[in-house]
C-alpha positions in Angstrom: 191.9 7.6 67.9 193.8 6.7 64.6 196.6 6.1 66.7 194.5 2.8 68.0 192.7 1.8 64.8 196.4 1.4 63.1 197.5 -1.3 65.9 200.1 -3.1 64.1 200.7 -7.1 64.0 203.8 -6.8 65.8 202.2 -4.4 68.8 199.2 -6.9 69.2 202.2 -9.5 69.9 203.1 -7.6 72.2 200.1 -6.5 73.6 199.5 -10.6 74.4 203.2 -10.7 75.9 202.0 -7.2 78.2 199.0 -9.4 79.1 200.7 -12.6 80.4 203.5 -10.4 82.3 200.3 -8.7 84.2 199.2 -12.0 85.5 199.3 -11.6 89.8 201.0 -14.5 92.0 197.8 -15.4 92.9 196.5 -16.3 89.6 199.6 -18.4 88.6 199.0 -20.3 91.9 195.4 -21.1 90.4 196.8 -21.7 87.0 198.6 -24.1 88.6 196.1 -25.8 90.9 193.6 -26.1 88.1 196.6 -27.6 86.0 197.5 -30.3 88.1 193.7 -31.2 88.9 192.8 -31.4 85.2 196.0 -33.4 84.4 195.2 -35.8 87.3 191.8 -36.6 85.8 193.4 -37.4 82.5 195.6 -39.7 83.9 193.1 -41.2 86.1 191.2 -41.8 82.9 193.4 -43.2 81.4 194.7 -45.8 84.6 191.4 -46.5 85.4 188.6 -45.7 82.5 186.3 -48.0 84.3 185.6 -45.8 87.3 186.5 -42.4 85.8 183.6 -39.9 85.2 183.8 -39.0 81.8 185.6 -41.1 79.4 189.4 -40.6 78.0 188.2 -38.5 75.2 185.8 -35.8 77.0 188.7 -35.8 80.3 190.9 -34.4 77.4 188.5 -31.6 76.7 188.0 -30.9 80.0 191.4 -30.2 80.3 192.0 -27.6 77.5 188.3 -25.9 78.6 189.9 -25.5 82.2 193.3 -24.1 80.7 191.7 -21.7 78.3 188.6 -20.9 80.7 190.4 -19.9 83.6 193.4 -17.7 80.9 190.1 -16.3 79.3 188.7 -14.7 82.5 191.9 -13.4 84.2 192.3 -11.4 81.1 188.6 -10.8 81.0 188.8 -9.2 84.6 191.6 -6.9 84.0 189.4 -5.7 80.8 192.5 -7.1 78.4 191.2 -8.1 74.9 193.4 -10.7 74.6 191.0 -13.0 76.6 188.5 -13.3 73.5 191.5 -15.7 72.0 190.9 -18.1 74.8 187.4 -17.3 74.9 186.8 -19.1 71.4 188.9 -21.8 72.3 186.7 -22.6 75.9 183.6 -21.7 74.3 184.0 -24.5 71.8 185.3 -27.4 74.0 183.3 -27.0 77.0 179.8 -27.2 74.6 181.2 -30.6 73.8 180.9 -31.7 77.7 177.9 -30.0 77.8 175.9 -32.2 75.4 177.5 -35.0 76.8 176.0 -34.7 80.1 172.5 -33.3 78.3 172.9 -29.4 80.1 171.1 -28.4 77.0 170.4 -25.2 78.6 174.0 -23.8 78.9 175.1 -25.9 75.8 172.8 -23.7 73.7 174.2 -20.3 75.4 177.9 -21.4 74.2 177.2 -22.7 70.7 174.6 -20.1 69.5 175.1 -16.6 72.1 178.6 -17.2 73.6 180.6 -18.4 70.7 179.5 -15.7 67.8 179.1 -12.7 70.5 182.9 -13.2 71.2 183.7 -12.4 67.6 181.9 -9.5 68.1 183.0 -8.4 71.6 187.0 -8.4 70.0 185.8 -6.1 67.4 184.3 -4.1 69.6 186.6 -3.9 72.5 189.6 -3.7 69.9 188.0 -0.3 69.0 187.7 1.1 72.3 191.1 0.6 73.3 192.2 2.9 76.3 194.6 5.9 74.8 197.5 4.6 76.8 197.4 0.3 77.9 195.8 -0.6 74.4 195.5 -4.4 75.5 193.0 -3.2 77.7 189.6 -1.7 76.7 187.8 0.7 78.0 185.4 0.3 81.0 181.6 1.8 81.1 179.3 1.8 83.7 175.4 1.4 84.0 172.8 3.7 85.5 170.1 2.6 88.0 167.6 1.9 85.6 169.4 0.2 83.6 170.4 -2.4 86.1 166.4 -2.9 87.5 165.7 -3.7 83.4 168.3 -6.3 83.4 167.3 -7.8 86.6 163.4 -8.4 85.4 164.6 -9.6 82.4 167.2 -12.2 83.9 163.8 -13.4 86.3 161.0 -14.1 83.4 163.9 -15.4 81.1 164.7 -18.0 83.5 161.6 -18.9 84.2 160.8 -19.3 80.3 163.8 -21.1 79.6 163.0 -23.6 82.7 160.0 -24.6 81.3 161.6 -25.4 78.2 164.0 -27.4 79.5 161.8 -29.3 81.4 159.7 -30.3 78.1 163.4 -31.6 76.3 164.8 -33.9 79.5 167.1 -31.1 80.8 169.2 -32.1 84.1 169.0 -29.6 87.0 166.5 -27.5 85.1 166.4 -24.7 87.2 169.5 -24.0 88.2 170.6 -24.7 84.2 167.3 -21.9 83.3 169.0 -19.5 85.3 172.9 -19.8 83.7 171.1 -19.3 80.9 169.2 -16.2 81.1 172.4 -14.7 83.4 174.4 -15.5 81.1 172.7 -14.2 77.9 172.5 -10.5 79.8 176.2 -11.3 81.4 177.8 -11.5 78.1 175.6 -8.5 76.3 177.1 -6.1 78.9 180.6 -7.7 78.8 180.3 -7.4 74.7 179.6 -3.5 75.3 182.2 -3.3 78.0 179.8 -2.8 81.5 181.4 -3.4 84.3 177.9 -4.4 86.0 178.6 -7.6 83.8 180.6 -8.8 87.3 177.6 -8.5 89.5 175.4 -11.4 87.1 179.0 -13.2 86.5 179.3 -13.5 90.1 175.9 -14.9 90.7 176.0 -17.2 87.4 179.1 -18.7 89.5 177.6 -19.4 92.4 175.2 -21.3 90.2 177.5 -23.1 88.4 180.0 -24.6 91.4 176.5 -25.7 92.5 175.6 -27.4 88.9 179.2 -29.1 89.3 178.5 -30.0 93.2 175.1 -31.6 92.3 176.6 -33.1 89.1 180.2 -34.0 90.2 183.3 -33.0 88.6 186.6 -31.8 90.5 187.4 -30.2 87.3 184.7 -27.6 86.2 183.8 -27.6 90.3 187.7 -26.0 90.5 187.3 -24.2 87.1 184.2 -22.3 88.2 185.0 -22.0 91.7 188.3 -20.1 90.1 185.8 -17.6 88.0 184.0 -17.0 91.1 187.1 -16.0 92.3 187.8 -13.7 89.4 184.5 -12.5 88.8 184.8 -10.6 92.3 188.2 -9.0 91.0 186.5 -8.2 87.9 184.2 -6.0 89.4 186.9 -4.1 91.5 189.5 -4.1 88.5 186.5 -2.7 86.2 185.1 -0.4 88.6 188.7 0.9 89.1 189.0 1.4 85.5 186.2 3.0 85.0 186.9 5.8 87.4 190.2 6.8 86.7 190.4 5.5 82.8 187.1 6.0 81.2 185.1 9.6 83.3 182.8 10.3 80.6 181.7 6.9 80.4 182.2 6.9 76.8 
């Protein structure tokens, strides 16, 4: 154990290094889809601003969310704590789109649950660091129980949360209710290190590619459609790793 609290500078350099050398074929094909669609969208902006669907400005933001977004949950899947450096980054760009386009609902589970949680989950996950691959944390598991409580409270918080929304001018209220109350739970079992986290990731996808279907854009519709993507290897990678890394489920 003191072995990982004393984690120099110079091993969490290359702890980050270990964690872009892991990166599959697969997800440096997405990498690249998702920057090629993002940099068309800036240029299109910038060709022809009068038809594009955000302006110049927000296109740019778009584009560093989708980088950092996609970096932040390929790490995120394989349990690697270097995703919480992209995870500020995202979490702080893609609030500014939000408000743009009035998803108050989400825009208020970035700026004041996703942003300061992701402070805490690197503390956390940086002291839980698996004996042997210390990029990676290690992986916990819920009981039955456990996951029945989260359900009910995923269901009356979206329903509370639509309501609200409702009252302020929200845009697709209900499906905007329900990232929100996912997410909240999501991100509180991510910040302790449950691998059930996948299962409401998975579904809080799903939402969002239909968010982005309903309320057009090729880039967060890729973007999310690549978590969706993810989130199901999340669950096998953490399930893995809880199995073989982390038996005691400590």
């Amino acid at each position: 154990m003191d072995r990982i609290k004393k984690i120099t500078f110079k091993e969490k350099i290359k702890n980050i290094k270990t964690s872009f050398k892991s990166l599959k074929w697969y997800e440096i094909i997405m990498i690249i889809i998702m920057i090629i669609i993002a940099s068309i969208a800036v240029v299109e902006a910038i060709i022809h601003p009068e038809t594009s669907t955000n302006p110049l400005w927000l296109t740019i933001i778009n584009f560093i969310s989708a980088i950092c977004g996609i970096m932040c949950i390929f790490f995120c899947a394989k349990a690697n704590i270097s995703n919480f450096i992209f995870a500020v980054i995202n979490t702080f760009v893609y609030a500014i789109f939000l408000w743009y386009h009035k998803i108050y609902g989400t825009f208020a589970l970035e700026v004041l649950f996703y942003q300061p949680v992701n402070f805490i989950s690197w503390y956390i996950w940086s002291k839980h660091r698996d004996e042997k691959l210390i990029e990676k944390t290690k992986a916990k598991k819920l009981t039955l129980l456990q996951n029945i409580l989260c359900a009910i409270i995923i269901t009356i918080g979206g329903i509370v949360y639509h309501s609200i929304l409702v009252k302020i001018g929200g845009t697709v209220a209900w499906l905007d209710a329900f990232t929100l109350s996912i997410g909240i739970i999501a991100v509180i079992l991510e910040m302790f290190r449950y691998k059930e986290q996948y299962i409401w990731w998975i579904i809080t996808d799903i939402i969002a590619v239909a968010m982005y279907i309903i309320h057009f854009d090729l880039v967060y519709l890729t973007k999310k459609s690549i978590y969706l993507i993810m989130a199901i290897i999340g669950i096998i990678n953490w399930t893995k790793l809880n199995k073989e890394r982390n038996k005691t489920n400590e």
